[in-house]
N, C-alpha and C positions, 0 to 999 in steps of 0.2 A: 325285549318286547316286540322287534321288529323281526319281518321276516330276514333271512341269512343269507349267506353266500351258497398200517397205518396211522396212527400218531405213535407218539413218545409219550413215556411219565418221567415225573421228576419225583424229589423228595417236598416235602408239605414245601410252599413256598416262604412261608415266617416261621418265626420260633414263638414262643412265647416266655418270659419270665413272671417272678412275681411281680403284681403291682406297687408302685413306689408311690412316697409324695412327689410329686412333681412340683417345680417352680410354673410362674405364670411361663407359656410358651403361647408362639404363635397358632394358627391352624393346624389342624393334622394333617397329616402328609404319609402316603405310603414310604415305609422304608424297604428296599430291596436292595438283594446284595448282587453283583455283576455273576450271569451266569444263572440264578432262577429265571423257570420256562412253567408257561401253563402246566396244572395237572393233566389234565386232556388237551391234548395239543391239535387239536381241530378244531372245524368250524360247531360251536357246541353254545350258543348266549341261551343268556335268560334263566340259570339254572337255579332249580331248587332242589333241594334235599330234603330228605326223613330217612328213618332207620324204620326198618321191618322188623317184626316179633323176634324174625331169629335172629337178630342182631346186625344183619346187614346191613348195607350204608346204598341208596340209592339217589343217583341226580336225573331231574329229566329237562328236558332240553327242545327250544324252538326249532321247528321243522327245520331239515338240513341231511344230507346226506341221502337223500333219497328216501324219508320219513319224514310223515306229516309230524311227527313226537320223538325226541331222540332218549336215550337211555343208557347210564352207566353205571356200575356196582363194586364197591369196593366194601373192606371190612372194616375201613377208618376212613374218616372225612379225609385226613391229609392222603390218603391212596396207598398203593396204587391202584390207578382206576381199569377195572374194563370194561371197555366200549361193548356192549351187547348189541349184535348184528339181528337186531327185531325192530317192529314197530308197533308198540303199545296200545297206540291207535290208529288202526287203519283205516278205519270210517271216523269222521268226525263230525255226521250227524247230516238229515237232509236237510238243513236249512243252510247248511255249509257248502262251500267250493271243493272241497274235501283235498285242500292244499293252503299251503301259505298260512301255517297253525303257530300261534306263538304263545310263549311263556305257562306252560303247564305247571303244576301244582298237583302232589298227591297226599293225599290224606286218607286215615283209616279210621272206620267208626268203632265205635263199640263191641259190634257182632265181627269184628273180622273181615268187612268189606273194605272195598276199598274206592275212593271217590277221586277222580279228577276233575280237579277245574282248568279250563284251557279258553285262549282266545282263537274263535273262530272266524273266517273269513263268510260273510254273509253273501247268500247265492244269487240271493235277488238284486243286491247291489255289492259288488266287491270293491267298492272302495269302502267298507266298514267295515269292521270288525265288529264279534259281540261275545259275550261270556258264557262257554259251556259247560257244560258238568256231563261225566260219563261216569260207567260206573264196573267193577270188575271184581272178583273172589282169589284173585293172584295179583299183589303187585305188579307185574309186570305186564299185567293184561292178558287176553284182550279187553280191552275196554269197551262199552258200549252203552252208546252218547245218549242221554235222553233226549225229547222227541222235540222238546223245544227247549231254545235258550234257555240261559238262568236271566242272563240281563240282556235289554238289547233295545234302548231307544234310539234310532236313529236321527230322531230331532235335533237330539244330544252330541252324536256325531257317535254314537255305537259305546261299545265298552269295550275292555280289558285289562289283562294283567293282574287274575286272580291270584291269590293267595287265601291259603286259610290258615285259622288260631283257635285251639281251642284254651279258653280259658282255668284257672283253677276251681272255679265254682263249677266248671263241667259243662259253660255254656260255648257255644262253638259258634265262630261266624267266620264273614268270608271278605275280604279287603278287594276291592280293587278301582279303575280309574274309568272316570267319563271321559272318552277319548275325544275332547269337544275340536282339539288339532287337528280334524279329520273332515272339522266343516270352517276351517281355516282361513286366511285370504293371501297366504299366501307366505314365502319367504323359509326362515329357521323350521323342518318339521309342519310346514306349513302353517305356523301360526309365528310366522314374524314381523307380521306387517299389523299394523293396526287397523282396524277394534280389534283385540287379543279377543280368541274366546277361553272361557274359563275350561281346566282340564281336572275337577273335583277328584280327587281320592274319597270314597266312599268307604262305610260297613255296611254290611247286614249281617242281620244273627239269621241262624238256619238250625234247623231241631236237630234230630241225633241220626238223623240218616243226610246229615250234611247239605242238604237240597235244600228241604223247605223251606221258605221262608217266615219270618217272625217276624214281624211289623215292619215299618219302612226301613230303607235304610238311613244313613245320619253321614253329613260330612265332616271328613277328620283333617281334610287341608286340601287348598287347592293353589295353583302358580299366583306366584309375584313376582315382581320387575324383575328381580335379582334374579329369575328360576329363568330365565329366556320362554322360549314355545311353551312348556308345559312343564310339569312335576308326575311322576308314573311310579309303576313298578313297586308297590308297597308291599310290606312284609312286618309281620310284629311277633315281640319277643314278649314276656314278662322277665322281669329278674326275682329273685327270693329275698330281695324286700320290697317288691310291692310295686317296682320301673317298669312299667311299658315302652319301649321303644319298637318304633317306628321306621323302618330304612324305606327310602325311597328314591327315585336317582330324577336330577335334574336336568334342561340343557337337550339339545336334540343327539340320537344315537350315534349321526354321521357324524359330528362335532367334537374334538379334543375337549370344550366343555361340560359334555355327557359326565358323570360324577355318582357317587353314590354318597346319599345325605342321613341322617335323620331327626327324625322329631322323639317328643319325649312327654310322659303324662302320668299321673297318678292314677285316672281310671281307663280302659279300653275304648271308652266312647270319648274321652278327650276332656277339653281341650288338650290339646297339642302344641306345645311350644316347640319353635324351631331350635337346631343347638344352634348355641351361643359364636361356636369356633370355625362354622363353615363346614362346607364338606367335609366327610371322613375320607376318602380315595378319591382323587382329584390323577389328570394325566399329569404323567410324571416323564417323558419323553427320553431324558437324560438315562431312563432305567428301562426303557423302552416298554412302556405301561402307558395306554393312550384309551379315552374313551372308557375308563370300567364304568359298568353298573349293571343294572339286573341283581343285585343284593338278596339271597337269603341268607336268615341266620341260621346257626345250628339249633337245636332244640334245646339246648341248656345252656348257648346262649355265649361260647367259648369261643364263636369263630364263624364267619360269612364265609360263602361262598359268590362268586359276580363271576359275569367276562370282562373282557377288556380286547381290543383290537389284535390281531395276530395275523400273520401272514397267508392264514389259511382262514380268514374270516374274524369270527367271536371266540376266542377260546376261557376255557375254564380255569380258574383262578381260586385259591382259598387262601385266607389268612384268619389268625386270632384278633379276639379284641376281648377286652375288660371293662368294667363300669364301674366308675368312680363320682358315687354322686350318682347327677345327671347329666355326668359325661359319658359319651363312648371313647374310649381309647382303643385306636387301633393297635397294635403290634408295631413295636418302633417307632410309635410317635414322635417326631421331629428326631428318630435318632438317639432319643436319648436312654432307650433300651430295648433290649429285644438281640 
């Protein structure tokens, strides 16, 4: 979600098996085995993915490397990945700095277009960010930003870190956070000092050209004691029976606390329970995994994608997970398979 600071692939970084009973265990915990390395081994957070008609696998990626939007394409989420030498979106709209772009989202409508949402750096004032939407007939762009914001109070302290879902009944909306850490006082991410301000995760629904809106949006969770500065970064799944889940990362970016969580629901507008067990991906330093999140899921829902810290900035990371219940299981939960 923040802004960033030639590579290697590896093989997927987890495995997956079949689901077991499990006895009661403690939190989940990333299991990794000595010698897994990001899939994109650069500086690349924030990533999300979808799959293109023709079956191709695409991530995109917080400005970095000398693009306001970064971009990579592979035939399987687990890779390998290539880094595509473009920039998707090279304007990112006049009300933009048209720099300092984070955590893009793509989505494709009905007719074959195709829509990003992205956090843009506000011109007038660049200490905000706010929520854009662009629009393109190629995945991979060029994009091109509508003429105002999607969201952008700055009262609020701006927006960011869209994502979109389209639901099974065909209705589609768009997730993302009131960046209220941005009118701070100071400290963690700037909201570590007290009076916290509130950093709401938001919905709105948007009709079928993914923009427009449909009545207000609704909050689906916003930080508590335990989340430190803020809670960001959301993304939602359905499962095939009826699970909505929720990932969202905790804890400020710079922080070894940074973590990737979720919540969990029976309808898309919530309520939201937090889970029960803590974080899903928490740093794991021993495994040299520091800092993940930026969380999306796959689209059926088999496996995330996050960064986590690398010596060359945010690098990209995938693993599996499974739902049991209204649990997430990550891949090697405490070890005890995978």
């Amino acid at each position: 979600m923040r802004a960033s600071w030639t590579f290697s692939f590896a093989a997927p970084l987890l495995f997956c098996s079949a689901a077991l009973a499990l006895p009661q265990v403690p939190a989940p915990r990333l299991w990794r085995r000595e010698g897994d390395r990001p899939l994109i081994n650069m500086d690349f957070p924030d990533p999300s993915i979808m799959q293109d008609k023709d079956g191709q696998w695409y991530t995109f990626a917080t400005a970095g490397n000398g693009k306001n939007i970064q971009v990579a394409r592979s035939s399987a989420p687990g890779g390998p990945w290539t880094y595509l030498n473009i920039d998707p979106l090279p304007n990112t709209g006049s009300w933009t700095t048209n720099s300092n772009t984070w955590a893009p989202d793509v989505q494709r409508t009905a007719g074959s277009k195709y829509v990003m949402y992205y956090s843009g750096q506000v011109k007038s004032n660049p200490k905000f960010h706010c929520v854009g939407t662009a629009t393109a007939s190629k995945v991979t762009g060029p994009y091109t930003p509508s003429a105002e914001p999607f969201d952008c109070d700055l009262s609020k302290g701006g927006s960011i870190d869209p994502s979109g879902f389209r639901d099974v009944d065909g209705k589609t909306y768009v997730a993302y956070k009131i960046d209220g850490n941005s009118i701070g006082h100071g400290g963690s991410c700037n909201n570590g000092v007290s009076p916290f301000v509130s950093t709401p995760i938001l919905l709105q629904e948007v009709g079928s050209d993914l923009i427009t809106k449909i009545g207000s949006p609704i909050q689906l969770l916003d930080r508590i004691s335990s989340d430190g500065p803020l809670v960001e970064a959301p993304a939602i799944f359905r499962d095939a029976a009826g699970l909505y889940v929720m990932f969202f990362s905790s804890g400020c970016f710079t922080s070894p606390t940074y973590n990737v969580d979720y919540a969990y629901s029976r309808s898309v507008r919530g309520p939201y329970t937090r889970s029960e067990s803590g974080p899903l991906v928490v740093t794991m330093d021993s495994f040299g995994l520091t800092a993940p999140g930026g969380a999306t899921p796959l689209p059926d829902g088999t496996g995330i994608v996050f960064h986590a810290d690398c010596d060359q900035g945010r690098c990209f990371f995938e693993s599996k997970i499974g739902i049991m219940g209204n649990k997430v299981l990550l891949n090697g939960v405490d070890g005890l398979y995978g």
